[in-house]
C-alpha positions in Angstrom: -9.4 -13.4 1.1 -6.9 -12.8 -1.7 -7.0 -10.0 -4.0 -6.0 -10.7 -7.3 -5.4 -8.0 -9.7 -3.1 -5.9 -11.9 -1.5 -2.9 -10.9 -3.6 0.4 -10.9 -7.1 -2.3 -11.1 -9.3 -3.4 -8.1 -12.2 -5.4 -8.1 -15.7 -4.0 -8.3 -14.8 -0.3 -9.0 -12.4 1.5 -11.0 -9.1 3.0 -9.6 -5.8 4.7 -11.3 -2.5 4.7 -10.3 0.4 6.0 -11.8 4.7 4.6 -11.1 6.7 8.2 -11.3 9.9 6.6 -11.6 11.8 9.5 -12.1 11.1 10.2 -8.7 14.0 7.9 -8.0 15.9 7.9 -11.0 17.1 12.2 -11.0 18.5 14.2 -8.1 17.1 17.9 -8.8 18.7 21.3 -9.0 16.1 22.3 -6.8 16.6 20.9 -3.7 14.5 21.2 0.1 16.3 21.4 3.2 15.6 19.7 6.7 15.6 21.1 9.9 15.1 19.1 12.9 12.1 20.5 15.9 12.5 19.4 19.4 9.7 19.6 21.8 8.6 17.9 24.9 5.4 16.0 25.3 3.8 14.6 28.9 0.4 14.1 27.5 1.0 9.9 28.2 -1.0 9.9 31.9 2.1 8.4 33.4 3.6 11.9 35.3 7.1 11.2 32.7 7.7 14.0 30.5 9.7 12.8 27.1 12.0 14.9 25.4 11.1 14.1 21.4 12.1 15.5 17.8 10.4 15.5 14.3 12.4 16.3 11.1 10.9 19.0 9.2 11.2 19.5 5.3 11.3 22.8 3.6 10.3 22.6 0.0 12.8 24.4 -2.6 11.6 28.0 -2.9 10.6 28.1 1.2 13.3 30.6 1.8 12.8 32.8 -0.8 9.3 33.8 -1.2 6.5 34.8 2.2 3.8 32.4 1.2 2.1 29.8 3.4 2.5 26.2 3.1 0.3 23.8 3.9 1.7 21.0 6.0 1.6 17.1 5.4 2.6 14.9 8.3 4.2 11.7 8.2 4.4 8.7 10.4 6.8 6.1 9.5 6.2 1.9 9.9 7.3 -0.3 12.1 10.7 -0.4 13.8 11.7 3.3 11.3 12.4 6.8 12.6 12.1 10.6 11.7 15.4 10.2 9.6 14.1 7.7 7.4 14.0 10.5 4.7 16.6 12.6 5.3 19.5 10.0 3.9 20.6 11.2 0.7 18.7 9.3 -1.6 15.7 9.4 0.2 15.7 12.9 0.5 16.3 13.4 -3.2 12.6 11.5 -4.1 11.1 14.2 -2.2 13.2 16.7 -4.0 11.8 15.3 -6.9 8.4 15.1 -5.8 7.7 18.6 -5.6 9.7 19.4 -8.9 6.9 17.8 -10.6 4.7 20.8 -12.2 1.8 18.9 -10.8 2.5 18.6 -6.7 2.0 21.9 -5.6 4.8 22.0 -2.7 4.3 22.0 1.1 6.1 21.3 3.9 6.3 17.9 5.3 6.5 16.8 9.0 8.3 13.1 10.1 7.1 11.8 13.2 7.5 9.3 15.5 5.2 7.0 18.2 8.3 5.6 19.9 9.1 7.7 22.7 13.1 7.4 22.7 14.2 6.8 18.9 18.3 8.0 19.8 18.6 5.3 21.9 16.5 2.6 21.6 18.3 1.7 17.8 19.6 -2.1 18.3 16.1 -3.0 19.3 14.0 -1.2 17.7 15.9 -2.0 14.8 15.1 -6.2 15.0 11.8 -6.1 16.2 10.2 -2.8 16.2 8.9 -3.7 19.7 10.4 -0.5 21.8 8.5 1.9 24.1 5.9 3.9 22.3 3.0 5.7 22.3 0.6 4.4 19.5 -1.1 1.9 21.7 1.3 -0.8 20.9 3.5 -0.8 24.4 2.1 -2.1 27.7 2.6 0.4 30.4 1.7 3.7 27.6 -0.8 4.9 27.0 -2.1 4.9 23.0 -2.2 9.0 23.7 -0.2 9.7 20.5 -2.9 11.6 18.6 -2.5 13.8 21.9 1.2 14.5 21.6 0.1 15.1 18.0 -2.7 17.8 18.6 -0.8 19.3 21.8 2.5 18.9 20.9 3.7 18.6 17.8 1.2 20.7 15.5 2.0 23.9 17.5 5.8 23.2 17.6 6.7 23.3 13.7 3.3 25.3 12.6 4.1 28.0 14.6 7.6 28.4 14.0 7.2 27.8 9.9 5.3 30.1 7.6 1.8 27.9 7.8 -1.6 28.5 7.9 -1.4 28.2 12.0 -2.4 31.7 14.1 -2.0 30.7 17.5 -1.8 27.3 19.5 -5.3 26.6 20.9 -7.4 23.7 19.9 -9.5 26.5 17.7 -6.7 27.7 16.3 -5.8 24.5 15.1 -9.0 24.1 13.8 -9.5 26.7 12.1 -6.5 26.1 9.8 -7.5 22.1 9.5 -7.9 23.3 5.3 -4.2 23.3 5.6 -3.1 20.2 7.0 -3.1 16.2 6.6 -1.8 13.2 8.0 -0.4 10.7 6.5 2.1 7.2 6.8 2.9 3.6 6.0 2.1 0.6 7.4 2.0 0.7 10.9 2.3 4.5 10.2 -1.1 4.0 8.1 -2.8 2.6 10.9 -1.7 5.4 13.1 -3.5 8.0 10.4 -7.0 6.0 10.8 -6.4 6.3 14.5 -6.1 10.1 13.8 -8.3 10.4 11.9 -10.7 8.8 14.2 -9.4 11.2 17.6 -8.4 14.5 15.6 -11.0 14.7 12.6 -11.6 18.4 13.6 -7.3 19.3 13.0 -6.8 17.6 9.7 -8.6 17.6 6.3 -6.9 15.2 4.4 -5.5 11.7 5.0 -3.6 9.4 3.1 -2.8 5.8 4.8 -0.2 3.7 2.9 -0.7 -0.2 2.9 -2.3 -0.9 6.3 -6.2 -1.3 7.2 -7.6 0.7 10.3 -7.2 -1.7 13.4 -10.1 0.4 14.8 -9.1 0.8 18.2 -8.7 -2.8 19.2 -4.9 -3.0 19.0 -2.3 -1.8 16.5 -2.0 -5.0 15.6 -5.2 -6.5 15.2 -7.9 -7.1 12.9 -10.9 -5.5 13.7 -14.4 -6.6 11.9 -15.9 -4.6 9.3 -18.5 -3.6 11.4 -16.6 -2.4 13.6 -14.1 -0.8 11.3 -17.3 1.4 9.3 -18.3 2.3 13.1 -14.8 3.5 13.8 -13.9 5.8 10.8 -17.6 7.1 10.3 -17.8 8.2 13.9 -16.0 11.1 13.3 -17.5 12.3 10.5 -21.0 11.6 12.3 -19.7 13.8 15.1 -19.0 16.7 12.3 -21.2 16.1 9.4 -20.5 19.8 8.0 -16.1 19.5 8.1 -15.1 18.5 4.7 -12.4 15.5 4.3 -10.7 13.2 1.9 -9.1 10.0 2.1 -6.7 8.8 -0.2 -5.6 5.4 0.6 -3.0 3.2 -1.6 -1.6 -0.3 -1.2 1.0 -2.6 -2.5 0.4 -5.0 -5.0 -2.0 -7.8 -4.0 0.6 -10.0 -1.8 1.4 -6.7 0.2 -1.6 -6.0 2.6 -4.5 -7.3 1.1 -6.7 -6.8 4.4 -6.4 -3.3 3.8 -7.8 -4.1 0.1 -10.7 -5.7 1.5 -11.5 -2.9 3.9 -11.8 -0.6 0.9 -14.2 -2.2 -1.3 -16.5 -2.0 1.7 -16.2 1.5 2.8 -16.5 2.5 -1.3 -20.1 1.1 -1.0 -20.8 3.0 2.2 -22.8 6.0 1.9 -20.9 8.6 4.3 -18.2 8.2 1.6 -18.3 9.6 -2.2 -15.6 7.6 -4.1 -13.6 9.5 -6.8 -10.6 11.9 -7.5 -12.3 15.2 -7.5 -12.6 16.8 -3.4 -15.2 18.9 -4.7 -17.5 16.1 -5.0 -15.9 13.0 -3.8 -14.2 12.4 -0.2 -12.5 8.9 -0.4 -9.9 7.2 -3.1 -8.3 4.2 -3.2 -5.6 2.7 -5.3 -3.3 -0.4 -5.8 0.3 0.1 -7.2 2.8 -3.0 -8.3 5.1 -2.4 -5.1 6.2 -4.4 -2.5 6.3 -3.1 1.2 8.8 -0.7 2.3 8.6 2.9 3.6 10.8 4.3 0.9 7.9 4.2 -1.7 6.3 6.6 0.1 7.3 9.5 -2.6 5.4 7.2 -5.2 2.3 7.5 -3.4 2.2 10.8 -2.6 2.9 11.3 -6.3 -0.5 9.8 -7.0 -2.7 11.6 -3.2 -0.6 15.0 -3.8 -2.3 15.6 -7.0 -5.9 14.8 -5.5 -5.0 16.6 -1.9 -5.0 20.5 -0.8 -6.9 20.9 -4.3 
């Protein structure tokens, strides 16, 4: 089925979406910083520990107050890696991003599923087909949200100022307030498939044009059915944790499947639809782009206003 619509519009219920353009246009005075967390992760069932890395950025004004941050995560598309943002222009969207009065700052976290990113380039690079851990590679196990919960939350949270105590599952936990995962494309099916194994260490989600696969394969359509059954589960499971979903996609020629999946979940009743987290639970917006990681700063212009509110 083909969607049809202007930007910001979607049929049968009402949706808002806004094109910062500055975001791209300025390079701030105020800028974050990266710094680059290496940790190892042998959560894959396969007796091979991997030696892996995630770039971490520091919002302007980390260094020079004692707050806490909360922490977004972010899993890039298909054939990317964790250095996607830190090229110079790149970088400077998410500079500009937080110098907006209305995106309250917080550190972000870029991840990876592929288990050797420094050397599996040329490759990865044409086809996005390289060893990995989303449930994409024969021979790995889909065990990412693992590395995730085991590995990666206690590496940066602990070592950053967050909301993180300790790093036990409760621990983790109990600072879920604090925390969200998000990504793009095949990154955006990897946050419904966290959502779906690590509802209890993340509050808020926002996927970025691609529909939940629901378990069936990364890169497979899954049924409706089976796709309500698949992201209700969770929130079955733990009907008193609080959550909110804000998804966005592309204009209508960009992943319309993921359009479709929408107007069914608005309608069912586990999900409140609407901007306000007091009340409401799930979103869901169209902009006029095209598909490419890089707009990723537009989005989270739009979720970063809703999210951590």
């Amino acid at each position: 089925m083909n969607i049809i619509t202007k930007a910001g519009e979607i049929i049968d219920f009402e949706t808002v979406w806004e094109r910062k353009d500055s975001l791209f246009d300025t390079v701030p005075e105020k800028q974050g910083r990266f710094e680059r967390v290496d940790y190892e992760t042998s959560v894959y069932e396969n007796d091979v520990t991997y030696k892996k890395y995630c770039n971490v950025y520091l919002p302007y004004g980390y260094d020079d107050s004692d707050k806490k941050y909360n922490v977004m995560y972010y899993q890039h598309g298909n054939s990317c890696d964790p250095e996607l943002f830190t090229e110079e222009k790149a970088k400077a969207s998410l500079d500009a991003l937080f110098a907006e009065e209305d995106i309250e700052p917080c550190i972000m976290v870029f991840t990876t599923y592929y288990m050797d990113v420094e050397n599996d380039y040329e490759e990865r690079k044409k086809t996005g087909f390289t060893p990995a851990g989303d449930g994409s590679w024969k021979g790995i196990k889909g065990n990412f949200h693992l590395e995730v919960a085991q590995d990666i939350i206690p590496a940066v949270e602990l070592k950053y100022r967050t909301y993180l105590t300790g790093p036990s599952r409760e621990e983790i936990i109990a600072s879920r307030d604090h925390r969200g995962f998000s990504g793009y494309s095949r990154g955006a099916a990897c946050t419904w498939y966290i959502l779906h194994h690590q509802f209890e260490l993340f509050r808020y989600y926002a996927p970025m044009s691609c529909m939940t696969t629901a378990g069936i394969d990364i890169f497979t359509e899954a049924p409706q059915e089976l796709v309500e059954e698949y992201l209700t589960a969770p929130l079955k499971a733990h009907p008193d944790m609080k959550f909110f979903i804000y998804g966005t996609n592309g204009h209508p020629h960009d992943v319309s499947r993921m359009t479709d999946q929408m107007k069914f979940l608005v309608h069912n009743p586990m999900f409140s639809f609407g901007q306000d987290p007091e009340k409401n639970n799930f979103y869901f917006s169209i902009s006029d782009l095209t598909h490419t990681d890089l707009y990723a700063p537009y989005y989270f212009y739009n979720s970063l206003k809703v999210l951590f509110k």
